[in-house]
SESE-156586 format. One record per residue (C-alpha): x, y, z. Coordinates in steps of 0.25 Angstrom, whole numbers, padded with zeros to 4 digits, always signed. Each point is the difference from the previous one (the first is absolute). Last residue first. Example, Ala and Ser with C-alpha at 12.3 -4.5 7.8 and 13.67 -1.06 7.14 Angstrom:
+0055-0004+0029 -0006-0014+0002 
This chain:
+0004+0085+0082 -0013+0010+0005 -0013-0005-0006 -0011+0011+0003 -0004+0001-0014 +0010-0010-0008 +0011+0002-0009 +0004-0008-0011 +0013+0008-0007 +0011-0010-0004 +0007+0001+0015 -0014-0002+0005 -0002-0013-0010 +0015-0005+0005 -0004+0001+0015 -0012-0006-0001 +0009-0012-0009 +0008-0002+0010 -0010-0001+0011 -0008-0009-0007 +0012-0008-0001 +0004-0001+0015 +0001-0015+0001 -0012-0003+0009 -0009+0011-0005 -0012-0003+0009 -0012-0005-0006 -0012+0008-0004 -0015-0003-0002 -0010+0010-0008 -0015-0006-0003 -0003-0003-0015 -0007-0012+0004 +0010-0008-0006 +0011+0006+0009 +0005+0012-0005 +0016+0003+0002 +0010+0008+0008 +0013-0007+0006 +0001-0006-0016 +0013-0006-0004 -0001-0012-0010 +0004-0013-0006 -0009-0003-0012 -0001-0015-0006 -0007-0002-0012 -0003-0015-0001 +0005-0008-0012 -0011-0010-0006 +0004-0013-0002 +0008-0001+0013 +0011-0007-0001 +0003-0012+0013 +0016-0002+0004 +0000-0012+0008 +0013-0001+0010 -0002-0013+0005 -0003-0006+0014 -0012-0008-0006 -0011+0004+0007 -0001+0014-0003 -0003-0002-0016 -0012-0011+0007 -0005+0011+0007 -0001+0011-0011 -0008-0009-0009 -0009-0003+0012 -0004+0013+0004 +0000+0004-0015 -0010-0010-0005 -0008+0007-0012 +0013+0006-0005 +0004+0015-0008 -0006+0009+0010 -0001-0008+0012 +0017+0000-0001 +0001+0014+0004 -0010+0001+0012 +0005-0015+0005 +0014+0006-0001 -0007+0012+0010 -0004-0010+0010 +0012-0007+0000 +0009+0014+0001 -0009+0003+0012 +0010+0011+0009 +0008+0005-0012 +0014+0004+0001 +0002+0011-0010 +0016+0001-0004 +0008+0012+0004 +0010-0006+0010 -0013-0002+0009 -0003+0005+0013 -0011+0010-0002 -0012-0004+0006 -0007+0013+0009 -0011-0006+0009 +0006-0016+0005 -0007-0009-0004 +0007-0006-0013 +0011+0000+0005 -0001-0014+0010 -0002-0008-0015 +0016+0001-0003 +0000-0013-0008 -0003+0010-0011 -0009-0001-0015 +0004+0008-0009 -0003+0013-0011 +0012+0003-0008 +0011+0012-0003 +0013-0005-0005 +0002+0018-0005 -0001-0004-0015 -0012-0007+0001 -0006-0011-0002 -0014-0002+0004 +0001-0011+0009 -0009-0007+0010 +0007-0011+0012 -0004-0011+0006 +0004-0009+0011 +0006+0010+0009 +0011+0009-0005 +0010+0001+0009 +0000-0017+0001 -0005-0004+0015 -0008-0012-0006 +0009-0003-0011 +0003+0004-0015 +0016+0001-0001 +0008+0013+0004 +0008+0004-0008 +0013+0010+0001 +0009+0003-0011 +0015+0002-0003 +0010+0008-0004 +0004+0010+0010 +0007+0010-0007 -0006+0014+0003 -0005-0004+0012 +0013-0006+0006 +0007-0012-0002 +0011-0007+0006 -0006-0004+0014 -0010-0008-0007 +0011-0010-0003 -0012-0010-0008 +0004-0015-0001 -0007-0005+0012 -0011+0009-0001 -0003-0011-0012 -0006+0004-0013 -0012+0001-0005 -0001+0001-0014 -0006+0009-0007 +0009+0004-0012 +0006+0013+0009 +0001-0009+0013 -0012-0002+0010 +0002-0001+0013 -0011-0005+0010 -0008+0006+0008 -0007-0006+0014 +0016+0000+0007 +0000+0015+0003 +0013-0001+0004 +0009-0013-0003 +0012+0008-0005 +0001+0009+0012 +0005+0015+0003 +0001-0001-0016 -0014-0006+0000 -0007+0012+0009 +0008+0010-0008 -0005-0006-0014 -0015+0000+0006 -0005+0014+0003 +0005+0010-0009 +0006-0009-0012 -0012-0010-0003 -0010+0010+0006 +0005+0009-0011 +0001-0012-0009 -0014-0003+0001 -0001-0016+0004 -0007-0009-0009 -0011-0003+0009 -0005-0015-0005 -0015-0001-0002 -0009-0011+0004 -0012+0005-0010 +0004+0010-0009 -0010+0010-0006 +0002+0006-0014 -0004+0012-0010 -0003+0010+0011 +0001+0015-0009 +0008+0011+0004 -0004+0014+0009 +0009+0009+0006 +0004+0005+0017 +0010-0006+0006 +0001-0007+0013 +0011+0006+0010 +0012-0010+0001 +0012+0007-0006 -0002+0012+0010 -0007-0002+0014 -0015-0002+0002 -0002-0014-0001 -0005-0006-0012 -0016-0005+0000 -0007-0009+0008 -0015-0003-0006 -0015-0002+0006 -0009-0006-0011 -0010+0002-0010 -0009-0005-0011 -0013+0003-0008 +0004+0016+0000 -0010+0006-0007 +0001+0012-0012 -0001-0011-0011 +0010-0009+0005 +0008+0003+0014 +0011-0009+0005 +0005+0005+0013 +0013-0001+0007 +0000+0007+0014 +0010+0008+0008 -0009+0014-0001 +0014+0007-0002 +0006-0008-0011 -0014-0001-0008 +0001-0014-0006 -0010+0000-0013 -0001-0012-0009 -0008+0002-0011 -0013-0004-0008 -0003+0012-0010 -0011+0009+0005 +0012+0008+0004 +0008+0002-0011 +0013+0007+0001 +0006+0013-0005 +0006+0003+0017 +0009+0012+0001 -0012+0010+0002 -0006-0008+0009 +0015+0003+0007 -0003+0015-0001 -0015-0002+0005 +0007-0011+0012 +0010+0013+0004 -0011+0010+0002 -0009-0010+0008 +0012-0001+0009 +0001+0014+0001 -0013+0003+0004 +0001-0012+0010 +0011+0010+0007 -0008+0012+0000 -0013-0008+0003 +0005-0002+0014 +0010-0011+0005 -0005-0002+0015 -0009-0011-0003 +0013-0010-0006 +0008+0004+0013 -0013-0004+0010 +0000-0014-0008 +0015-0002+0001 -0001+0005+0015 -0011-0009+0004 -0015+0003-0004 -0006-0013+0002 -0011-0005-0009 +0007-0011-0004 +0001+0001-0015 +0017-0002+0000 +0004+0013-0009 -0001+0001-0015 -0008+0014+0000 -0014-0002-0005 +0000-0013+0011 +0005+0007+0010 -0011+0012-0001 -0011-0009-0001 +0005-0008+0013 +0002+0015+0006 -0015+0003-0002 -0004-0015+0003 +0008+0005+0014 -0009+0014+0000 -0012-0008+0000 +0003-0009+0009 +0002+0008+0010 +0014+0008+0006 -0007+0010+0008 -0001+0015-0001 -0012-0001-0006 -0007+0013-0007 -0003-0005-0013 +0004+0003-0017 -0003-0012-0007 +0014-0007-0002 +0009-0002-0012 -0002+0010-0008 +0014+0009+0002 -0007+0010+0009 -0007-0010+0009 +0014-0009+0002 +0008+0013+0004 -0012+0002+0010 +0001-0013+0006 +0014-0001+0002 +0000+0014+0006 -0011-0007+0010 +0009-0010+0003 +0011+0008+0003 -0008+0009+0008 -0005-0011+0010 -0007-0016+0000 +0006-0013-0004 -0007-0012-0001 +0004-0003-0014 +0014+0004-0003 +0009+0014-0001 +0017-0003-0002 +0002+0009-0001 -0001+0016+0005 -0001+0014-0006 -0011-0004-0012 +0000+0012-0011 -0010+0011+0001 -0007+0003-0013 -0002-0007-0013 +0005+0010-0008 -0004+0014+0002 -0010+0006-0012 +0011+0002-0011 +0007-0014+0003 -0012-0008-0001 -0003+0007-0012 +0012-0002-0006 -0002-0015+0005 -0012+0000-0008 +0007+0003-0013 +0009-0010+0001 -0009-0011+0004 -0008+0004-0014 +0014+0000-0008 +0002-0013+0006 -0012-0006-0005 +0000+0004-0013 +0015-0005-0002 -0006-0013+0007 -0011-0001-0011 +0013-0001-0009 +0002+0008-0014 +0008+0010+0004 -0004+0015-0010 +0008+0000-0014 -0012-0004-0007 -0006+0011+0007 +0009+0010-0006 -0003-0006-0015 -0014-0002+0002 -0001+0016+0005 +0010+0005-0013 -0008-0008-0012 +0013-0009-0008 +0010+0007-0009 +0009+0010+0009 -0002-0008+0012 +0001-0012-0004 +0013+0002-0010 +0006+0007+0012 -0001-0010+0011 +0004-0013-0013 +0013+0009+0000 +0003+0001+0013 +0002-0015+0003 -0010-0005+0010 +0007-0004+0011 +0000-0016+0008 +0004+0002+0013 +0009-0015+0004 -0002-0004+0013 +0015+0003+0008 -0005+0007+0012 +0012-0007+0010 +0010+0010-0006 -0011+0011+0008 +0001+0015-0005 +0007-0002-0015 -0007-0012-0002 -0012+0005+0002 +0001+0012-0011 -0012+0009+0004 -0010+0006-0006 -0008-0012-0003 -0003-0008-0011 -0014+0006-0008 +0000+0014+0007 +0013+0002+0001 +0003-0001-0014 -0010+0007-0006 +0001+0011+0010 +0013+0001-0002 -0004-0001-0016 -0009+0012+0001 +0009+0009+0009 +0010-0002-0012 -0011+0002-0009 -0003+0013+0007 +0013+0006+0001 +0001-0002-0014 -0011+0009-0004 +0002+0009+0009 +0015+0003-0007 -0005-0001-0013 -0010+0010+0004 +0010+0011+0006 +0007-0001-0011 -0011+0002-0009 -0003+0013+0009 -0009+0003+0011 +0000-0011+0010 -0007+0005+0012 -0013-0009+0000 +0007-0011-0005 +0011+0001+0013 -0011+0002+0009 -0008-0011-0003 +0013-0009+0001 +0003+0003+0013 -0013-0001+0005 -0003-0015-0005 +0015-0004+0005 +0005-0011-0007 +0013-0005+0007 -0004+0010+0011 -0012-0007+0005 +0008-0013+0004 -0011-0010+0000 -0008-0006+0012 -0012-0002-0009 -0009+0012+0005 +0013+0008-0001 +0000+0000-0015 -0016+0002-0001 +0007+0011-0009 +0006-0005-0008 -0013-0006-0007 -0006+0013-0002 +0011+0006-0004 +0003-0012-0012 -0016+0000-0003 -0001+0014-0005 +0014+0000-0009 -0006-0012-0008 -0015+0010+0000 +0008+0011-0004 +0012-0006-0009 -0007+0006-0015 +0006+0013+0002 +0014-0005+0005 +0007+0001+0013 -0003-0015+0005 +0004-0010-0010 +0005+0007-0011 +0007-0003-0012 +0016+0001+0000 +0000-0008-0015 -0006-0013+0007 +0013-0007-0002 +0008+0011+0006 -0010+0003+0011 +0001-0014+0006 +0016-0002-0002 +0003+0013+0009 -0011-0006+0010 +0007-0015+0000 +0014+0008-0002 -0001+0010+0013 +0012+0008+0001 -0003+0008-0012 -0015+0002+0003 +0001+0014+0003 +0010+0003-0011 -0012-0007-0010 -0011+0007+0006 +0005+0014+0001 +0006-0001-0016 -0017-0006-0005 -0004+0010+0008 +0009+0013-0006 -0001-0007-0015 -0015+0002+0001 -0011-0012+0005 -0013+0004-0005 -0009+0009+0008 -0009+0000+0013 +0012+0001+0009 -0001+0016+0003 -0014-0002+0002 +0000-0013+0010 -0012-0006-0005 -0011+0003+0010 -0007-0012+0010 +0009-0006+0007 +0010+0010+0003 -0010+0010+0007 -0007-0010+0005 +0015-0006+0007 +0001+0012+0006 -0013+0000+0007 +0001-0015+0004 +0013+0004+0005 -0004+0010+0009 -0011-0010+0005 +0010-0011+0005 -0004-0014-0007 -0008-0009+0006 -0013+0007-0003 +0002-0005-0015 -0006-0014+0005 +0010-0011-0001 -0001-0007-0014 -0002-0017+0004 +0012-0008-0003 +0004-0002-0015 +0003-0012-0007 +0015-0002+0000 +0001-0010-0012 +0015-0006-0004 
């Protein structure tokens, strides 16, 4: 996989003292280094790497050559601390590969030991950096179990064999996120430090709910917060204009909220988070970029979880979108996060009841009564439905229970008149939802995990107009019938299910989301337990 590289940061990023030292590094050959591997380095640098086979296998098959420590490693050596050391720019764990650390520890090494030892250190930093650079320093599954997209890693050995073979710079930018996104959050990042370091965004707003036509302090503290964050030309008003209400409309709409120009208590909340918040937000959406391998010019499906909308984005544009409900926020229904590929849509579906709704929700209700939840039917083992007549549901439990439930295609069907598939292990789809009411209300998330889709005919239109002149109509007529009508997609369709409370919009202007299920949260908490720390960030 390619990771073309983002633009250099400027060398007065990095902290003056180390640019010194790193000059002194840089630009000399480590004199007690300068000579052939002895016995004394060759010894250092196995026992080192002992408990590390993939560095231990490394150096055995290349005869313990150098990558770092040697008299011809200068310019590879160069362009490792130079890289490292823009560490916190990316939101990385600075220790893992510290820049600093390692400058001193070659500047002080004396003997051959003392080299083999320096000289592992630093490809140990180079992998971790390596690694974390290209999929994330971060185990998601390990923070959040509903994080379960697949981080593809770059095996070690192919690390080492471009580095020690290929040109130093290339290879470290090659490792370097490949998305505009990336580029764009690094940016955001870096201005919200600023923010931070000159005062944030001032006073926060002391009253809500604030509307048009209303005059006093609190209205002035809106207005000035909204001045600092750029969404109002400074002024001295003290009323509730127009002006300041397209300001909040502006501010609703970059945030998720109802655009109604009103600054009630969700709106006020939202405006009160200062930079230090969004900072970590922005934080946490790098590391995730840094999970995604995907290509974005390619035509996919896109459903951001905490945005509540579907998109379906070719070449860099979304050419469809629509509101969605995801799963509630409780455990076992919470909407994962992973991508798969759409191969089919079905059109008057039947919903095979998930057996753990099957046993959590709907077994009790039929042994209190047999003729419960009369719209689904029961399904034996080979399919059959069988009579309620002939079940004892009282002798079963949710171990045991054998049986099925189905509900046949109809107007009030769980599912609607059309589902999307991309199979997956976790019996995750796209639908339609007799349950329309949901999709106005702010913050959707009411499903058991599935994505309720508010247009499902528009976007069945959108998927077939790619393979048929005469979609509408095609789709219509498959309707009409009453039957379950299973329609394969020529050409699958990349769906990606994902998690961003901080993102660039097309324009390149930050928006955030709340963190409805906690996960960004999580994971702040796991990047500060691994190292990340932020200026003026506390927790």
């Amino acid at each position: 996989m390619d990771f073309p590289a983002l633009r250099r940061l400027p060398a007065r990023t990095l902290p003056r003292t180390l640019l010194v030292s790193l000059s002194l590094v840089l630009t000399q050959n480590l004199a007690p280094m300068a000579v052939a591997q002895t016995a004394a380095f060759t010894q250092s640098l196995a026992a080192t790497t002992s408990s590390d086979e993939a560095i231990a296998e490394w150096y055995r098959t290349t005869a313990y050559d150098t990558l770092w420590t040697g008299a011809d490693d200068v310019a590879r050596r160069s362009a490792f601390l130079t890289a490292i050391a823009t560490a916190k720019d990316h939101g990385l764990p600075v220790a893992r590969y510290d820049a600093a650390k390692l400058t001193r520890a070659l500047q002080s090494a004396e003997t051959e030991g003392d080299r083999g030892r320096v000289e592992v250190e630093m490809t140990r930093a180079y992998l971790a950096w390596a690694r974390d650079l290209t999929s994330g320093a971060l185990e998601p599954k390990e923070v959040d179990s509903g994080i379960v997209r697949e981080i593809n890693r770059i095996d070690p050995k192919v690390l080492l064999a471009r580095i020690a073979n290929g040109d130093p710079e290339a290879v470290l930018a090659w490792l370097e996120p490949k998305s505009v996104e990336y580029l764009q959050l690094m940016k955001a990042k870096l201005g919200l430090e600023a923010l931070v370091a000159a005062g944030g965004w001032g006073e926060t707003v002391a009253a809500s709910p604030v509307q048009p036509g209303d005059t006093g302090p609190a209205v002035i503290a809106l207005r000035d917060r909204l001045v600092r964050m750029g969404y109002l030309a400074p002024t001295a008003s003290a009323s509730y204009d127009r002006a300041l209400q397209a300001a909040v409309t502006s501010f609703q709409l970059d945030h998720g909220l109802t655009p109604d120009g009103a600054a009630g208590e969700g709106t006020v909340a939202e405006i009160n988070i200062g930079p230090e918040e969004r900072l970590k937000s922005v934080v946490v959406a790098m590391e995730r970029e840094r999970w995604m391998h995907i290509d974005r010019e390619a035509k996919h499906v896109w459903v951001n979880l905490p945005d509540f909308r579907a998109k379906i984005i070719d070449g860099g544009k979304t050419i469809f979108e629509t509101r969605v409900v995801i799963g509630k926020n409780v455990p076992d229904q919470r909407s994962p996060e992973f991508s798969d590929e759409m191969e089919h849509m079905v059109i008057n579906p039947s919903w095979g009841v998930p057996r753990s709704i099957i046993v959590k929700e709907y077994l009790p209700l039929l042994q209190q009564n047999p003729n419960a939840v009369g719209h689904l039917q029961v399904v034996d083992g080979r399919g059959r439905v069988v009579s309620r007549g002939s079940v004892n549901f009282a002798a079963y439990n949710a171990r045991n229970f054998p049986y099925a439930l189905r509900q046949p295609p109809s107007d009030g069907n769980a599912l609607g008149k059309v589902k999307f598939m991309f199979p997956n292990p976790y019996n995750i789809y796209l639908h339609d939802t007799p349950s329309k009411s949901l999709f106005d209300k702010e913050v959707r998330a009411y499903s058991h995990g599935c994505i309720r889709v508010a247009d499902p005919f528009d976007l069945a239109h959108e998927l077939l107009s790619w393979q048929t002149d005469n979609a509408e109509a095609e789709f219509e007529a498959a309707l009409k019938t009453g039957r379950e009508t299973t329609v394969k997609l020529k050409q699958s369709l990349p769906v990606h299910l994902v998690y961003f409370t901080a993102y660039p919009d097309q324009k390149g202007r930050m928006t955030y989301r709340r963190d409805i299920y906690g996960r960004d949260a999580a994971l702040w908490g796991a990047l500060q337990a691994a190292g990340v720390e932020l200026a003026g960030v506390q927790g």
